[in-house]
Kinemage of the C-alpha trace (Angstrom):
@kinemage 1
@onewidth
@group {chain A} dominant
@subgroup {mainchain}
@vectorlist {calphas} color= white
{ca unk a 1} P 0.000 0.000 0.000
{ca unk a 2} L 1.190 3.349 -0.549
{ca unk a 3} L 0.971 6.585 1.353
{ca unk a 4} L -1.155 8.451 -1.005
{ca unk a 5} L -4.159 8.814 1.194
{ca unk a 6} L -6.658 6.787 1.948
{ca unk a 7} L -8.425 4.862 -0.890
{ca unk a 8} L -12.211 5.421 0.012
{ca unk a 9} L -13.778 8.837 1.861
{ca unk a 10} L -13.608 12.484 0.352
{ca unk a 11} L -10.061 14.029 1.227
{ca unk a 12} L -10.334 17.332 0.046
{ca unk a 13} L -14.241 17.140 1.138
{ca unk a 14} L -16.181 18.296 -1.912
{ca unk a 15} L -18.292 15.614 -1.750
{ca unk a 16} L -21.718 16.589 -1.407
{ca unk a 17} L -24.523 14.743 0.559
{ca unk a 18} L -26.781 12.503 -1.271
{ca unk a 19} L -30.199 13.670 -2.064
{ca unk a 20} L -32.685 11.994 -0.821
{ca unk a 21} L -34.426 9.636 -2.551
{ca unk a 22} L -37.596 10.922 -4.633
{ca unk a 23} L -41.567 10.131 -4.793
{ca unk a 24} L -41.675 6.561 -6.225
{ca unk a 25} L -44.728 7.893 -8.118
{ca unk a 26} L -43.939 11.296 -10.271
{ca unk a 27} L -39.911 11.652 -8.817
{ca unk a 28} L -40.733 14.929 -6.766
{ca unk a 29} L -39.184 15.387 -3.198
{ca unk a 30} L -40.684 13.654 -0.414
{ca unk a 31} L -42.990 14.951 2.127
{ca unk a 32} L -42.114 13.927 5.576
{ca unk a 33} L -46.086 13.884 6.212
{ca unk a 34} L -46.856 11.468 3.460
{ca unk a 35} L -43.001 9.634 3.668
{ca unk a 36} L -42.071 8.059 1.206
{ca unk a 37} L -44.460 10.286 -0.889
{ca unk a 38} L -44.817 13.541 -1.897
{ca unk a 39} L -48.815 13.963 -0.992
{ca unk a 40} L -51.792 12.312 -0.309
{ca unk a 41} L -52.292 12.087 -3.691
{ca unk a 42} L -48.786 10.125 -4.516
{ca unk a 43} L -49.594 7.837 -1.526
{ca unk a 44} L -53.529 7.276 -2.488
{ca unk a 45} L -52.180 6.542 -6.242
{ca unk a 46} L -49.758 3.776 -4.624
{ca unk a 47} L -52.422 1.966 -2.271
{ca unk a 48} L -55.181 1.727 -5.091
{ca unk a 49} L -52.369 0.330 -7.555
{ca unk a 50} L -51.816 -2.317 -4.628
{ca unk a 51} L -55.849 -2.955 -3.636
{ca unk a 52} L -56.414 -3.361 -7.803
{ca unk a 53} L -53.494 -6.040 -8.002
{ca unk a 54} L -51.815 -4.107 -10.043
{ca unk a 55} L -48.681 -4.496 -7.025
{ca unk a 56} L -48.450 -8.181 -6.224
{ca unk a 57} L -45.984 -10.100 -4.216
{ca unk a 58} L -45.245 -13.855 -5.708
{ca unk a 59} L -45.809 -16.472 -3.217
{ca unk a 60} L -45.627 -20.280 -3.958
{ca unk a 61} L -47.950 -22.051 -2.399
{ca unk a 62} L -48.298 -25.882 -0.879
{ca unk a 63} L -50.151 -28.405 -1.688
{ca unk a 64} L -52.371 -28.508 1.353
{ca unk a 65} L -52.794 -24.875 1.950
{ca unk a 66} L -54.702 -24.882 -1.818
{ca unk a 67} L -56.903 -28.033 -0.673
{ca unk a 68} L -55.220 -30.041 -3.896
{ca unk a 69} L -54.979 -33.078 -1.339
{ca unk a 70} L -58.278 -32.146 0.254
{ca unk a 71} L -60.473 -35.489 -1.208
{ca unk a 72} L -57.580 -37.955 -0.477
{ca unk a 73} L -57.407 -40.493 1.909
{ca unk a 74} L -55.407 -39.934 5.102
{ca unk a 75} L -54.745 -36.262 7.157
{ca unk a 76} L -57.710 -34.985 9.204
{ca unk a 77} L -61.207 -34.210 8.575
{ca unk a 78} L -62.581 -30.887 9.059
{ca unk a 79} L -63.308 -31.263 12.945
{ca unk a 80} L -59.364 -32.526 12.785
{ca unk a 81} L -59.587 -36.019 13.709
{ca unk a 82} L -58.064 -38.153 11.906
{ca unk a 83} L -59.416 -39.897 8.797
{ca unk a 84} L -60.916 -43.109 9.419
{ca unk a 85} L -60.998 -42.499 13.428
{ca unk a 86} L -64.586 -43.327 14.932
């Protein structure tokens, strides 16, 4: 290593500070009241895009939770006994 300064940082400090990241809907600075949004209306935009499906988060789901193993034989009935038990 040599002793030309240090190899990460801002020596002569002219760096300037990030900006913070913008409205994820139209880019315009964020509102601390509506964070991480610009306005009501920014924020309102996002949650009907999420209640229309138009967000989605992928899940992959089991076998059992989907009832694809519902009408075989063995597991539990509805009152969770066991198939078969009397």
């Amino acid at each position: 290593m040599s002793g030309d300064g240090p190899q990460t940082g801002d020596p002569q400090g002219t760096r300037q500070p990030a900006k913070p990241p913008a409205c994820p809907i139209c880019g315009k600075p964020r509102d601390p009241d509506y964070r991480p949004f610009c306005s009501k209306r920014c924020a309102d935009v996002d949650l009907g895009r999420w209640l229309t499906g138009r967000y989605a988060i992928p899940v992959m789901e089991d076998e059992d939770e989907d009832g694809a193993n519902a009408g075989s034989q063995g597991g539990e009935t509805e009152d969770g006994k066991p198939r078969g038990a009397r």
